[in-house]
mmCIF entry with sequence, helices, sheets and N, C-alpha, C, O atoms, coordinates in Angstrom:
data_MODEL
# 
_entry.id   MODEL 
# 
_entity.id                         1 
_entity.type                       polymer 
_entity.pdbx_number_of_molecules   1 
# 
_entity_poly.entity_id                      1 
_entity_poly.type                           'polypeptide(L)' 
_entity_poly.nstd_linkage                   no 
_entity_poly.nstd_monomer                   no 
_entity_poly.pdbx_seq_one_letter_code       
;(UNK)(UNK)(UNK)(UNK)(UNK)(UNK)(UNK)(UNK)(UNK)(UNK)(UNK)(UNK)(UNK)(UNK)(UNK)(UNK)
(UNK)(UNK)(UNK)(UNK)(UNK)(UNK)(UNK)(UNK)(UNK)(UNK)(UNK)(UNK)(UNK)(UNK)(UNK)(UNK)
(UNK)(UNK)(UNK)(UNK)(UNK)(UNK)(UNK)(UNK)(UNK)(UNK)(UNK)(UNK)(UNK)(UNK)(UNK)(UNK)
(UNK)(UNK)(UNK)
;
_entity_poly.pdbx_seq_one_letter_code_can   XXXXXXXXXXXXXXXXXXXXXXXXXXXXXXXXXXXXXXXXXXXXXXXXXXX 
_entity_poly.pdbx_strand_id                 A 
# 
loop_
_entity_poly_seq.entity_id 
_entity_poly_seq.num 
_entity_poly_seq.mon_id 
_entity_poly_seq.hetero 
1 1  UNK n 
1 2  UNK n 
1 3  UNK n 
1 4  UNK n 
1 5  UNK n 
1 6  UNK n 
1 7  UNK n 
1 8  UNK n 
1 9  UNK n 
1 10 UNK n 
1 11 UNK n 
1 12 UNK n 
1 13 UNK n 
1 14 UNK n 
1 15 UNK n 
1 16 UNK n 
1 17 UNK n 
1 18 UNK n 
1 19 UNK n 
1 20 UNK n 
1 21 UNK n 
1 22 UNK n 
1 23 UNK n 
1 24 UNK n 
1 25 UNK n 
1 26 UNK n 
1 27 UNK n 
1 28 UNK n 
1 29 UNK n 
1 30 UNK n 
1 31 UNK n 
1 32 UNK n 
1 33 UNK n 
1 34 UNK n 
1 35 UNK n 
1 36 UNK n 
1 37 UNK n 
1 38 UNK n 
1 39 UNK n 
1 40 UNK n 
1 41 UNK n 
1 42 UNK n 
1 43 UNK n 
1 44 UNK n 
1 45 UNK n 
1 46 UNK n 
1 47 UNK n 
1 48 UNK n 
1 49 UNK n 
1 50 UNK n 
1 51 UNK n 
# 
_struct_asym.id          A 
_struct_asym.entity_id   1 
# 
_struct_conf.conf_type_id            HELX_P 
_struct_conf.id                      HELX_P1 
_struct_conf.pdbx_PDB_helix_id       AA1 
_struct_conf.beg_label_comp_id       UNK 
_struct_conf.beg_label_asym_id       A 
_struct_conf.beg_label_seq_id        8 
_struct_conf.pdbx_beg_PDB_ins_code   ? 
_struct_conf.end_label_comp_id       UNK 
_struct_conf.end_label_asym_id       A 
_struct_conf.end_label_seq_id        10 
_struct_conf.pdbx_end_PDB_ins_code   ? 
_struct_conf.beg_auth_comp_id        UNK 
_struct_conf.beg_auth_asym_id        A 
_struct_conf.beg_auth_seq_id         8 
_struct_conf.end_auth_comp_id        UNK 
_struct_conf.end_auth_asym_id        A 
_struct_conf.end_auth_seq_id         10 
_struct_conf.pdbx_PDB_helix_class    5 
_struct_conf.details                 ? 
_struct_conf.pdbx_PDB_helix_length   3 
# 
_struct_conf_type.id          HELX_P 
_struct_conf_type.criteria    ? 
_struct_conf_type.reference   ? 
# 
loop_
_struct_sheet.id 
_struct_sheet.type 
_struct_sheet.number_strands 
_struct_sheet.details 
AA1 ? 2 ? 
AA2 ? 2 ? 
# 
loop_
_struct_sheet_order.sheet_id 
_struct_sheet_order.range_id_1 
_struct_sheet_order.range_id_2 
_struct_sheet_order.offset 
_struct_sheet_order.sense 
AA1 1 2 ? anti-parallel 
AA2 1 2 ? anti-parallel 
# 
loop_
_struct_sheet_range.sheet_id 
_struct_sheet_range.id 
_struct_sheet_range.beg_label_comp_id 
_struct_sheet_range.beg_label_asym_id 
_struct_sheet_range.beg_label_seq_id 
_struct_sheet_range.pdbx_beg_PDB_ins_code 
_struct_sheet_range.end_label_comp_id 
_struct_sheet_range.end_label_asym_id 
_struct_sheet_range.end_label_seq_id 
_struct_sheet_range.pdbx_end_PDB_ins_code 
_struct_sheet_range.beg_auth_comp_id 
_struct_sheet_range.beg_auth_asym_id 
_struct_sheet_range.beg_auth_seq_id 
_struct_sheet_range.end_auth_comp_id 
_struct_sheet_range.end_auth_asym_id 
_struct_sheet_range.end_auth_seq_id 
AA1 1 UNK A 21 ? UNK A 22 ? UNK A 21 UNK A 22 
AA1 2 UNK A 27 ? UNK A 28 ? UNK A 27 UNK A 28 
AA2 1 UNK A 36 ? UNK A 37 ? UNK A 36 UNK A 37 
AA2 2 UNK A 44 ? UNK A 45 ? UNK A 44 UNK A 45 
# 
loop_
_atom_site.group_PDB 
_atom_site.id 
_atom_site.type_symbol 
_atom_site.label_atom_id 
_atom_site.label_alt_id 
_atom_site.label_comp_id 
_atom_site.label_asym_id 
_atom_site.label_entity_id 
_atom_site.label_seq_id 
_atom_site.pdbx_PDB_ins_code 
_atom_site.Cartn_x 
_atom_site.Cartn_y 
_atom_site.Cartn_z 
_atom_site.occupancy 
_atom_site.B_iso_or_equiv 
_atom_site.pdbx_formal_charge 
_atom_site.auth_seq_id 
_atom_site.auth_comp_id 
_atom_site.auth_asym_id 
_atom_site.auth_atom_id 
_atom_site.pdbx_PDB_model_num 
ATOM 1   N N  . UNK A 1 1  ? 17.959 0.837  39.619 1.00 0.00 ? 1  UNK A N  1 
ATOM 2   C CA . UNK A 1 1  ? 17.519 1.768  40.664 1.00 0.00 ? 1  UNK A CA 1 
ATOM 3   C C  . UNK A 1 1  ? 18.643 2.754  40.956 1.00 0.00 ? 1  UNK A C  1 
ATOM 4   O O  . UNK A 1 1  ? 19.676 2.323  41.470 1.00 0.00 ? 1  UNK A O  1 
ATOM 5   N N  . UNK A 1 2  ? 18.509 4.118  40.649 1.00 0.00 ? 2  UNK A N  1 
ATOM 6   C CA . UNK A 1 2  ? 19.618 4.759  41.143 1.00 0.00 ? 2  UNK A CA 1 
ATOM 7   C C  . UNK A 1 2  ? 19.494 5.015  42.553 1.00 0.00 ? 2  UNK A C  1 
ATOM 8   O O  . UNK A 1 2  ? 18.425 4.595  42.996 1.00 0.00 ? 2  UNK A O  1 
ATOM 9   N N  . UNK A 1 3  ? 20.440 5.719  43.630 1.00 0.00 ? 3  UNK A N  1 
ATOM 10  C CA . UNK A 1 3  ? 20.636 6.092  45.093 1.00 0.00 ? 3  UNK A CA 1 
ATOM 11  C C  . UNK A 1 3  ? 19.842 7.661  44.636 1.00 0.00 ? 3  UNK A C  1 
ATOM 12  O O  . UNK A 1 3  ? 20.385 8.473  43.886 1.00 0.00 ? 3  UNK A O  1 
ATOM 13  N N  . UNK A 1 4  ? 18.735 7.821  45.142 1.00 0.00 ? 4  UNK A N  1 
ATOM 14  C CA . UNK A 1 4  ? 18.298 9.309  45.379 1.00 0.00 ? 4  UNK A CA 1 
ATOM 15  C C  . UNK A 1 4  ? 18.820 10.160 46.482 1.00 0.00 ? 4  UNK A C  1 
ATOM 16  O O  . UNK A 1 4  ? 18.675 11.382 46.471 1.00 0.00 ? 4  UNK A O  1 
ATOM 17  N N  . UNK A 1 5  ? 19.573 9.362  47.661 1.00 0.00 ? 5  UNK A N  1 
ATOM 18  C CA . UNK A 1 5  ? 20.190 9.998  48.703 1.00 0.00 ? 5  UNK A CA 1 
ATOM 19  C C  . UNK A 1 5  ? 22.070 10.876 47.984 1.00 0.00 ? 5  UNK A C  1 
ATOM 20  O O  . UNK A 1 5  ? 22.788 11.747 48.474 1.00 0.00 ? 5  UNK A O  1 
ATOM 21  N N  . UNK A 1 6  ? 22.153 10.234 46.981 1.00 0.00 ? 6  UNK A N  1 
ATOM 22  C CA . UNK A 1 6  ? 23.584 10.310 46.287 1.00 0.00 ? 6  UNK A CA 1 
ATOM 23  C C  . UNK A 1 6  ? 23.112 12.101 45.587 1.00 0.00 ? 6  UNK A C  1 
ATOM 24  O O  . UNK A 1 6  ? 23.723 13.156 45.756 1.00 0.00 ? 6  UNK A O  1 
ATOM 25  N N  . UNK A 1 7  ? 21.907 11.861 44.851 1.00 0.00 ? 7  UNK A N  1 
ATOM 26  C CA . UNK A 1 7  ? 21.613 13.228 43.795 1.00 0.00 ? 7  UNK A CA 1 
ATOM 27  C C  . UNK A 1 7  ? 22.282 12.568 42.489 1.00 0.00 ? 7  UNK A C  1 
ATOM 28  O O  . UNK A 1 7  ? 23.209 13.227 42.018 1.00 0.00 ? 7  UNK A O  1 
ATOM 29  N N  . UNK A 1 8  ? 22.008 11.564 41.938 1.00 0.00 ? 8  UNK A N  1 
ATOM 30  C CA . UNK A 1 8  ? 22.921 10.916 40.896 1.00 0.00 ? 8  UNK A CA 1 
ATOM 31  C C  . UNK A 1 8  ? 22.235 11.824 39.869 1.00 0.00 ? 8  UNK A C  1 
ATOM 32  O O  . UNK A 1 8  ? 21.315 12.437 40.409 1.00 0.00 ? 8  UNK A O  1 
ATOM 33  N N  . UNK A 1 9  ? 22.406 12.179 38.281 1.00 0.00 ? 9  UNK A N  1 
ATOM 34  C CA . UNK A 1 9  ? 21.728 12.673 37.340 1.00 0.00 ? 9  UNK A CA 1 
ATOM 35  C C  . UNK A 1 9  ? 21.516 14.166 37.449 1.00 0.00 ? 9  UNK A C  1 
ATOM 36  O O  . UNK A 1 9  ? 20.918 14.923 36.683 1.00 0.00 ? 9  UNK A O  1 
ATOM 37  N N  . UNK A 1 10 ? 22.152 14.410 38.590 1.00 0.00 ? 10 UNK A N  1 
ATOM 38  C CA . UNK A 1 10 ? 22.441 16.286 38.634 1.00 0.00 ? 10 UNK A CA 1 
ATOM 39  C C  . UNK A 1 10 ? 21.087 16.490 39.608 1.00 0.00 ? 10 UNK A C  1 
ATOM 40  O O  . UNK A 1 10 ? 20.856 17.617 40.045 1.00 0.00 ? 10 UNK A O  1 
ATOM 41  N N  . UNK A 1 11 ? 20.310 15.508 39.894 1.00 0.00 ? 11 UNK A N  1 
ATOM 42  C CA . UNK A 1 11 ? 19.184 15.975 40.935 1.00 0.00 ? 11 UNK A CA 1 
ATOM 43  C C  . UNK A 1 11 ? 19.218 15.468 42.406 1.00 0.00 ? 11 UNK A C  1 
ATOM 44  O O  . UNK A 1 11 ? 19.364 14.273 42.663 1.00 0.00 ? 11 UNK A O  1 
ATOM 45  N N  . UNK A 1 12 ? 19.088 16.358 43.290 1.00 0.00 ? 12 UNK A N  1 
ATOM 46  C CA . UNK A 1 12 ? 19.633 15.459 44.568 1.00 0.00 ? 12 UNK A CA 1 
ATOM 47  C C  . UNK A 1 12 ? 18.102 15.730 45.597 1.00 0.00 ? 12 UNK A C  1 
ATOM 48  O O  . UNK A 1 12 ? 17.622 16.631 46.285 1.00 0.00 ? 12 UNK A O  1 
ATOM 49  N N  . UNK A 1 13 ? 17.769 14.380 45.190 1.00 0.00 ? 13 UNK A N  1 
ATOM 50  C CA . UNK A 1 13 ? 16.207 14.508 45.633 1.00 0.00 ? 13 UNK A CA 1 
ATOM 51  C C  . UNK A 1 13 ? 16.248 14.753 47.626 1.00 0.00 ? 13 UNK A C  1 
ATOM 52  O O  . UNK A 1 13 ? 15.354 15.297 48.274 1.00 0.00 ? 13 UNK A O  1 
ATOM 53  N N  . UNK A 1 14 ? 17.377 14.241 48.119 1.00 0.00 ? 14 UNK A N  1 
ATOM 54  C CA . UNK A 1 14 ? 17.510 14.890 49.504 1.00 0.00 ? 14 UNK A CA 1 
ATOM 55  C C  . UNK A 1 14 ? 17.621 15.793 50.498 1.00 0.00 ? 14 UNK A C  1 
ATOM 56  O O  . UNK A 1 14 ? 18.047 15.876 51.650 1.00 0.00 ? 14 UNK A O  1 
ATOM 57  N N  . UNK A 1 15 ? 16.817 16.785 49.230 1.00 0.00 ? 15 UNK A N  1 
ATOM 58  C CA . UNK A 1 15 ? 17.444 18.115 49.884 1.00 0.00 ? 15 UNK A CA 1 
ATOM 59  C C  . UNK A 1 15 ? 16.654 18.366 51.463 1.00 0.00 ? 15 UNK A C  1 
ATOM 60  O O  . UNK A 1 15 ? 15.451 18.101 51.445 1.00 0.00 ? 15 UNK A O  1 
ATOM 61  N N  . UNK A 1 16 ? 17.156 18.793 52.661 1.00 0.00 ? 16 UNK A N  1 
ATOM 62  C CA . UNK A 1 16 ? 15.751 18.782 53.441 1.00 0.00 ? 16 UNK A CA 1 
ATOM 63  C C  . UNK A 1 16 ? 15.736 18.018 54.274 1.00 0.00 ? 16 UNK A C  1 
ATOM 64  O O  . UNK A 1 16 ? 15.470 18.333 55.433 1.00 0.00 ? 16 UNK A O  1 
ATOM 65  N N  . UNK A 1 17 ? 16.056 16.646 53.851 1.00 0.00 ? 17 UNK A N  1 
ATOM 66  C CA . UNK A 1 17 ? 16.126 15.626 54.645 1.00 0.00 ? 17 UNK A CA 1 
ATOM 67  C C  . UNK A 1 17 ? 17.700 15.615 55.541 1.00 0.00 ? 17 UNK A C  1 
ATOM 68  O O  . UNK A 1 17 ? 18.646 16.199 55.014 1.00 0.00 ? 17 UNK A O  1 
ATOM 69  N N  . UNK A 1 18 ? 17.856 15.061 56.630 1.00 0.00 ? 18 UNK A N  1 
ATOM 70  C CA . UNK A 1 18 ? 18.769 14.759 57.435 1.00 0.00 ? 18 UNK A CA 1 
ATOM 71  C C  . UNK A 1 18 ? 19.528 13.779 57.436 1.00 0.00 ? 18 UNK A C  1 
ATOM 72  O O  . UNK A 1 18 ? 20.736 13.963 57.582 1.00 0.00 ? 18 UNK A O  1 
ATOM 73  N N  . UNK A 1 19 ? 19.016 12.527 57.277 1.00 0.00 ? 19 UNK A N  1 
ATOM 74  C CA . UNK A 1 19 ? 19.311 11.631 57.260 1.00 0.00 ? 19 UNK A CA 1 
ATOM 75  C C  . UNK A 1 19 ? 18.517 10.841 55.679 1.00 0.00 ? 19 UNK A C  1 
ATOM 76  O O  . UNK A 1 19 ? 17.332 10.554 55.512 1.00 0.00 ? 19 UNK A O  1 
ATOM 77  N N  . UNK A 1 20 ? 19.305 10.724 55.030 1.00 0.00 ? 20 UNK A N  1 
ATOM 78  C CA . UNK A 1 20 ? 18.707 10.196 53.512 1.00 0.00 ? 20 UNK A CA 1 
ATOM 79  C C  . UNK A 1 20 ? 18.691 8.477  53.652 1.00 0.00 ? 20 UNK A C  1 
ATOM 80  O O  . UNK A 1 20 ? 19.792 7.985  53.901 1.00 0.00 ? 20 UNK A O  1 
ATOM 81  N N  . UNK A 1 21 ? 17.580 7.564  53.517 1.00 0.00 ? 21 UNK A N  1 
ATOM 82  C CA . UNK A 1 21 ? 17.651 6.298  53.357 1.00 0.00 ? 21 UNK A CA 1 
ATOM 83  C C  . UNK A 1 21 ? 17.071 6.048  52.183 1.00 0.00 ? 21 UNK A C  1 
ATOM 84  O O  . UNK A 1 21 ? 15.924 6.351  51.853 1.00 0.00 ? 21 UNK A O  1 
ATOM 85  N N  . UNK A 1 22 ? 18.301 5.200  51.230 1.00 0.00 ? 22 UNK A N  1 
ATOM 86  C CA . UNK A 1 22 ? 17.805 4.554  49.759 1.00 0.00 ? 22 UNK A CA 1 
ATOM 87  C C  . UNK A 1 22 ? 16.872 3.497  49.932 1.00 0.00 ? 22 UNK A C  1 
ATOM 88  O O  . UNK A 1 22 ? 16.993 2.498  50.641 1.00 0.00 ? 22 UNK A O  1 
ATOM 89  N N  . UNK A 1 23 ? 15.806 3.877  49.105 1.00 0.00 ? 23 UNK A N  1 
ATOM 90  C CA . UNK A 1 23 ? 15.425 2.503  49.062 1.00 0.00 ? 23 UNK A CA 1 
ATOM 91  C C  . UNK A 1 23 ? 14.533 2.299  47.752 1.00 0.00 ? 23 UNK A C  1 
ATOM 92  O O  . UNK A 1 23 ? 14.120 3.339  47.238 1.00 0.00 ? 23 UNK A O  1 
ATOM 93  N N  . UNK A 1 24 ? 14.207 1.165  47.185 1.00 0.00 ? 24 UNK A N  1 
ATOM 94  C CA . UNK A 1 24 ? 14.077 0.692  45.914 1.00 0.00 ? 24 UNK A CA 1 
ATOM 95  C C  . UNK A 1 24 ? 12.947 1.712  45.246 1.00 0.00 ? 24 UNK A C  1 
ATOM 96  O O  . UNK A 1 24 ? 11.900 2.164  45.712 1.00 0.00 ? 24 UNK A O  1 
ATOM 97  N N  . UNK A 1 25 ? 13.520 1.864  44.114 1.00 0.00 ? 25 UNK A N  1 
ATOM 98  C CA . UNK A 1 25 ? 12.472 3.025  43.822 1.00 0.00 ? 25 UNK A CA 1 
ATOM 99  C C  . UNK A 1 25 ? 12.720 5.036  44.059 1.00 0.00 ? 25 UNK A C  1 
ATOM 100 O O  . UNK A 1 25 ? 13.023 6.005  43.364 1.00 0.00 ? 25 UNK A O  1 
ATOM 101 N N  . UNK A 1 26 ? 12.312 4.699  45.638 1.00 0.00 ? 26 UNK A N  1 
ATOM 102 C CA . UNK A 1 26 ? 12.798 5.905  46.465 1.00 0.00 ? 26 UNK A CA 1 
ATOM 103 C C  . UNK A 1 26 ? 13.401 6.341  47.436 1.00 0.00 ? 26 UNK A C  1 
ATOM 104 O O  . UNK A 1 26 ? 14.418 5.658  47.566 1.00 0.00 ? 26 UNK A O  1 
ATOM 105 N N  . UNK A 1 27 ? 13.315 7.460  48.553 1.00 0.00 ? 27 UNK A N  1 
ATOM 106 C CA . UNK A 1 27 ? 13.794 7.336  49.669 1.00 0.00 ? 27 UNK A CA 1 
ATOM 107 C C  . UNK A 1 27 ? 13.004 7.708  50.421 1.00 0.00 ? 27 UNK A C  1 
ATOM 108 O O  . UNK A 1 27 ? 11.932 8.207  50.079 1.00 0.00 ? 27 UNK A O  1 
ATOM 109 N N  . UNK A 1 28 ? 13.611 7.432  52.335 1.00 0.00 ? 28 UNK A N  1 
ATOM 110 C CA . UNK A 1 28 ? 12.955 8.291  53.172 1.00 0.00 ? 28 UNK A CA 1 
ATOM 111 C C  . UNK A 1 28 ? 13.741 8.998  53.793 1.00 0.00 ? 28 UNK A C  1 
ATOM 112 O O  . UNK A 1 28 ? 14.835 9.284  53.306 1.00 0.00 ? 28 UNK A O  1 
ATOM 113 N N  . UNK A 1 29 ? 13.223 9.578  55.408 1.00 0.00 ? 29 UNK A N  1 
ATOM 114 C CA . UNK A 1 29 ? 13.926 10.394 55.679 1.00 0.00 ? 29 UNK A CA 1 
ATOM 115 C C  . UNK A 1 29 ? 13.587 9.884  57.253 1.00 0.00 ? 29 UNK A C  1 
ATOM 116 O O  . UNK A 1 29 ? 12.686 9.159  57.674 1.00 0.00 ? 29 UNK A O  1 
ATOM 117 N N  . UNK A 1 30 ? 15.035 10.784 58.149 1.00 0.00 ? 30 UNK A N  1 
ATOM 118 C CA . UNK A 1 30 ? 15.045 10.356 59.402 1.00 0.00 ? 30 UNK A CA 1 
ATOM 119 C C  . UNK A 1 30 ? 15.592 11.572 59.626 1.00 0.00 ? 30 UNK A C  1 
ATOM 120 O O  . UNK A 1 30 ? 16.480 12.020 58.901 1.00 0.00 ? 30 UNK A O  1 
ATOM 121 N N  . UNK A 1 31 ? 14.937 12.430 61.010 1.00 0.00 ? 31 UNK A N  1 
ATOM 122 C CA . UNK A 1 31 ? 15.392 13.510 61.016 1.00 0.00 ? 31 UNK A CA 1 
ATOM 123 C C  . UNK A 1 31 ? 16.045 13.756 62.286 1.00 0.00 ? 31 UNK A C  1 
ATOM 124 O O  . UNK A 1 31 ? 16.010 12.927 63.195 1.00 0.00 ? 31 UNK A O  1 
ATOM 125 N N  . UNK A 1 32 ? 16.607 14.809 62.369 1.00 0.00 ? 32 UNK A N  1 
ATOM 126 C CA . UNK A 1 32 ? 17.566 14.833 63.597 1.00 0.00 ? 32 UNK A CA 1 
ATOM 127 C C  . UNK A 1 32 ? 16.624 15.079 64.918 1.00 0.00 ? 32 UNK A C  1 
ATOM 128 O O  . UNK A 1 32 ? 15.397 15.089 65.022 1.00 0.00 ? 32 UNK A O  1 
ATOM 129 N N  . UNK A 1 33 ? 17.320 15.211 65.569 1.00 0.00 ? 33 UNK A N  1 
ATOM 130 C CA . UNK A 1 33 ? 16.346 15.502 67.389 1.00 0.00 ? 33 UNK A CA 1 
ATOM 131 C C  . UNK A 1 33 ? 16.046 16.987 67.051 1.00 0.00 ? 33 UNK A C  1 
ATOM 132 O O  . UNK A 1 33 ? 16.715 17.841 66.469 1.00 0.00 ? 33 UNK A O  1 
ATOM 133 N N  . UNK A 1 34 ? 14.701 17.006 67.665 1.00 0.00 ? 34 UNK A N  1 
ATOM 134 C CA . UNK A 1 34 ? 14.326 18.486 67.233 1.00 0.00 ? 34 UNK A CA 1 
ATOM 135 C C  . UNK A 1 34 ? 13.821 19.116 66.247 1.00 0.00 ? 34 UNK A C  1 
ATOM 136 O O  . UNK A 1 34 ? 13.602 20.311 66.049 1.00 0.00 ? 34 UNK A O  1 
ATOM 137 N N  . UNK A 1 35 ? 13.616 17.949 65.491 1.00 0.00 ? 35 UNK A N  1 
ATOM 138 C CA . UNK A 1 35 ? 13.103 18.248 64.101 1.00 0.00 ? 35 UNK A CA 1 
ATOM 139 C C  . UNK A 1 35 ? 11.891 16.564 63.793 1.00 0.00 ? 35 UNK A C  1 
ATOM 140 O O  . UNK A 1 35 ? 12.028 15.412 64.206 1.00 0.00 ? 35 UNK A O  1 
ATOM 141 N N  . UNK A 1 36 ? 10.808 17.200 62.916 1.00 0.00 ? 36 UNK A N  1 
ATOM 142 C CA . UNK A 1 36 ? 10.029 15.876 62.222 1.00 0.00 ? 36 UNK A CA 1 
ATOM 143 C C  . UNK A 1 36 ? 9.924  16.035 61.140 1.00 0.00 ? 36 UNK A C  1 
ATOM 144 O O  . UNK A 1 36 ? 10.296 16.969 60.430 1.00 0.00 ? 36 UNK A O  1 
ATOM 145 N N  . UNK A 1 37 ? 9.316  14.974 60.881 1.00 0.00 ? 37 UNK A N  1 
ATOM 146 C CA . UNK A 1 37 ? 8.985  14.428 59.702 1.00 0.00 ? 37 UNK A CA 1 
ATOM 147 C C  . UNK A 1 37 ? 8.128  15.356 58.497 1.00 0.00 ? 37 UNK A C  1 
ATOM 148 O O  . UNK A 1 37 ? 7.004  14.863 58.401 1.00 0.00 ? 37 UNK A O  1 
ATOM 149 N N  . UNK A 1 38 ? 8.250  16.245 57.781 1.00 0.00 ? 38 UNK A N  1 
ATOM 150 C CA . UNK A 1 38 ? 7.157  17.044 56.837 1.00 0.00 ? 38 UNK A CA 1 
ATOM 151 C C  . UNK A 1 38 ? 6.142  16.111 56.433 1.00 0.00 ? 38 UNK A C  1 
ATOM 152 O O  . UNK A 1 38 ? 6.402  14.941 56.152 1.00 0.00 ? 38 UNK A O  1 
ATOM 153 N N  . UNK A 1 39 ? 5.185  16.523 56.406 1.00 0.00 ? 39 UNK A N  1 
ATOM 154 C CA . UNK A 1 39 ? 3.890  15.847 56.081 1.00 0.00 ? 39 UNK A CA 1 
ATOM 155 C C  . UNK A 1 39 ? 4.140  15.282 54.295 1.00 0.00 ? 39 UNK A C  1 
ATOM 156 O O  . UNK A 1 39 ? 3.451  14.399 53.784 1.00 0.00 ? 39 UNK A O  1 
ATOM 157 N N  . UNK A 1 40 ? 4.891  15.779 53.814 1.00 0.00 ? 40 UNK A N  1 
ATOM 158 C CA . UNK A 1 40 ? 5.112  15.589 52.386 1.00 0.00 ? 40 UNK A CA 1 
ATOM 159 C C  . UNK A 1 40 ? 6.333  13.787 52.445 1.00 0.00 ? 40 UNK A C  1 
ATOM 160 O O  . UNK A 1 40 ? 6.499  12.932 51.575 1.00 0.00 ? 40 UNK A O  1 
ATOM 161 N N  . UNK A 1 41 ? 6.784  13.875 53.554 1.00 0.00 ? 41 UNK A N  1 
ATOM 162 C CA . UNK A 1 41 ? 7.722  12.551 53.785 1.00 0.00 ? 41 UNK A CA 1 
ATOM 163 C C  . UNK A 1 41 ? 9.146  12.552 53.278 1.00 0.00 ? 41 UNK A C  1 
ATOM 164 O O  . UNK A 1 41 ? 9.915  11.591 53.304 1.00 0.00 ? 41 UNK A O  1 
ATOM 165 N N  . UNK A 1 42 ? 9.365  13.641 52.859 1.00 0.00 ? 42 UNK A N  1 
ATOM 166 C CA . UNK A 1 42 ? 10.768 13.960 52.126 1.00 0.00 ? 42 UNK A CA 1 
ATOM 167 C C  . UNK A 1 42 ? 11.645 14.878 52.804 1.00 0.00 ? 42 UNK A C  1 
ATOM 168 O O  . UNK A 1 42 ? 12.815 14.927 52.424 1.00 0.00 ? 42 UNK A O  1 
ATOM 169 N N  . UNK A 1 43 ? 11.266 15.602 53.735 1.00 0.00 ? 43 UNK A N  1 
ATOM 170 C CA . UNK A 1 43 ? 11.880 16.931 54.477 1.00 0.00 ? 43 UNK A CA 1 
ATOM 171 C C  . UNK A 1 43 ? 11.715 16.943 55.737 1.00 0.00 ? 43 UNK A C  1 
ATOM 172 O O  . UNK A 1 43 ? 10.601 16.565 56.097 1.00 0.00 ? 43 UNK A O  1 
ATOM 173 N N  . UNK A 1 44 ? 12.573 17.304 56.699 1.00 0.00 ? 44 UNK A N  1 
ATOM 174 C CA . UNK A 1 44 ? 12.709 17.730 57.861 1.00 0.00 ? 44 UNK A CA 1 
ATOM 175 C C  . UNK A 1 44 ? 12.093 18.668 58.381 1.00 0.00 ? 44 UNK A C  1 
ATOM 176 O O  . UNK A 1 44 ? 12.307 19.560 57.560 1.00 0.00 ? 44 UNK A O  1 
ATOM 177 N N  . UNK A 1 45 ? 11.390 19.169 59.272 1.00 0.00 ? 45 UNK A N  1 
ATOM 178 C CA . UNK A 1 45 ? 11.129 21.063 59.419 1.00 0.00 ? 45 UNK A CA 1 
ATOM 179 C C  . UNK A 1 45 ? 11.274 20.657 61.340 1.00 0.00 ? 45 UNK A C  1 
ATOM 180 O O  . UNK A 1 45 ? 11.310 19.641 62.034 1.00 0.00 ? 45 UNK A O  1 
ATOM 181 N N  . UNK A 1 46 ? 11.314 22.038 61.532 1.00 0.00 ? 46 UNK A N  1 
ATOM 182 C CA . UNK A 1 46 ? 11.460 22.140 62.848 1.00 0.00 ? 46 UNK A CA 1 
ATOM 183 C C  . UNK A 1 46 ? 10.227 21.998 64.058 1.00 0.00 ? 46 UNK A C  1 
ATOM 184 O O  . UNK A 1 46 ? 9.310  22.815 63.974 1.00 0.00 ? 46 UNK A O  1 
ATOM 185 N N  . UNK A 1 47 ? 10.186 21.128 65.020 1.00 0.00 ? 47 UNK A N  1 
ATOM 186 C CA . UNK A 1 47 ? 9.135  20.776 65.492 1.00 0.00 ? 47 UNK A CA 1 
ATOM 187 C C  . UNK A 1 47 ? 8.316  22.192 66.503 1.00 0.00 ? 47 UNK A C  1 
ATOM 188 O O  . UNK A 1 47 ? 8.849  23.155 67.055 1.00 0.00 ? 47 UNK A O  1 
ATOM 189 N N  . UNK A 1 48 ? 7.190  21.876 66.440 1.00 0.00 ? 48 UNK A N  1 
ATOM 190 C CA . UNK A 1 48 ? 6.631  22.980 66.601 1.00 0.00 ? 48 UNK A CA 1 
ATOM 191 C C  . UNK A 1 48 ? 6.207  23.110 68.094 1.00 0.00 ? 48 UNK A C  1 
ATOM 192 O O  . UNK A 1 48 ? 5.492  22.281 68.656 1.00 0.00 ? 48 UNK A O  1 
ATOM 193 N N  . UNK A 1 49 ? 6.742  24.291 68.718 1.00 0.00 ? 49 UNK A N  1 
ATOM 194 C CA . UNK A 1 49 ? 6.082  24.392 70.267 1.00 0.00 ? 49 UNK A CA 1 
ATOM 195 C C  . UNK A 1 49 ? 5.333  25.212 70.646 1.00 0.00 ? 49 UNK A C  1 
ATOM 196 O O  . UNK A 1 49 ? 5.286  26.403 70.340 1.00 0.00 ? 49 UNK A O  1 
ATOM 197 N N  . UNK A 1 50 ? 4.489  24.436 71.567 1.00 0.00 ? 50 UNK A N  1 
ATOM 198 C CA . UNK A 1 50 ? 3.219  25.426 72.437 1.00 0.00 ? 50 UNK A CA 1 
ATOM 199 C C  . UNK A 1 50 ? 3.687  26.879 73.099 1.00 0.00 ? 50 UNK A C  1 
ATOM 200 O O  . UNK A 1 50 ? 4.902  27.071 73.150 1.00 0.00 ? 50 UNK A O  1 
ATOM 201 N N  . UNK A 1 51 ? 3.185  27.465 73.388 1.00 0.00 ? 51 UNK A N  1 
ATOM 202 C CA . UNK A 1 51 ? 3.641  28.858 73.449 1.00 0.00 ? 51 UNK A CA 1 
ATOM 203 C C  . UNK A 1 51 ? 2.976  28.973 74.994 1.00 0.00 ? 51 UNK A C  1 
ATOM 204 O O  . UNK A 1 51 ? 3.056  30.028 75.623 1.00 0.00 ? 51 UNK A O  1 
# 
């Protein structure tokens, strides 16, 4: 299993994410305050407010 949070193999599948967690296989993501989760599960985006 390589670390996808590392980018081992010249690809750094974390791009996006904030907080990178390895885990078997793949990763997830944990994002900072102020930010969620992308519907895709890999990326951060900025949370969205009512106007």
């Amino acid at each position: 299993d390589i670390n996808e949070c590392l980018g081992e193999r010249g690809v750094n599948y974390s791009v996006g994410c904030h907080n990178c967690i390895n885990t078997k296989g793949s990763y997830t993501c944990d994002c900072d305050e102020g930010y969620e989760l992308h519907p895709d599960g890999k990326s951060c985006i900025g949370q969205s407010t009512v106007g």
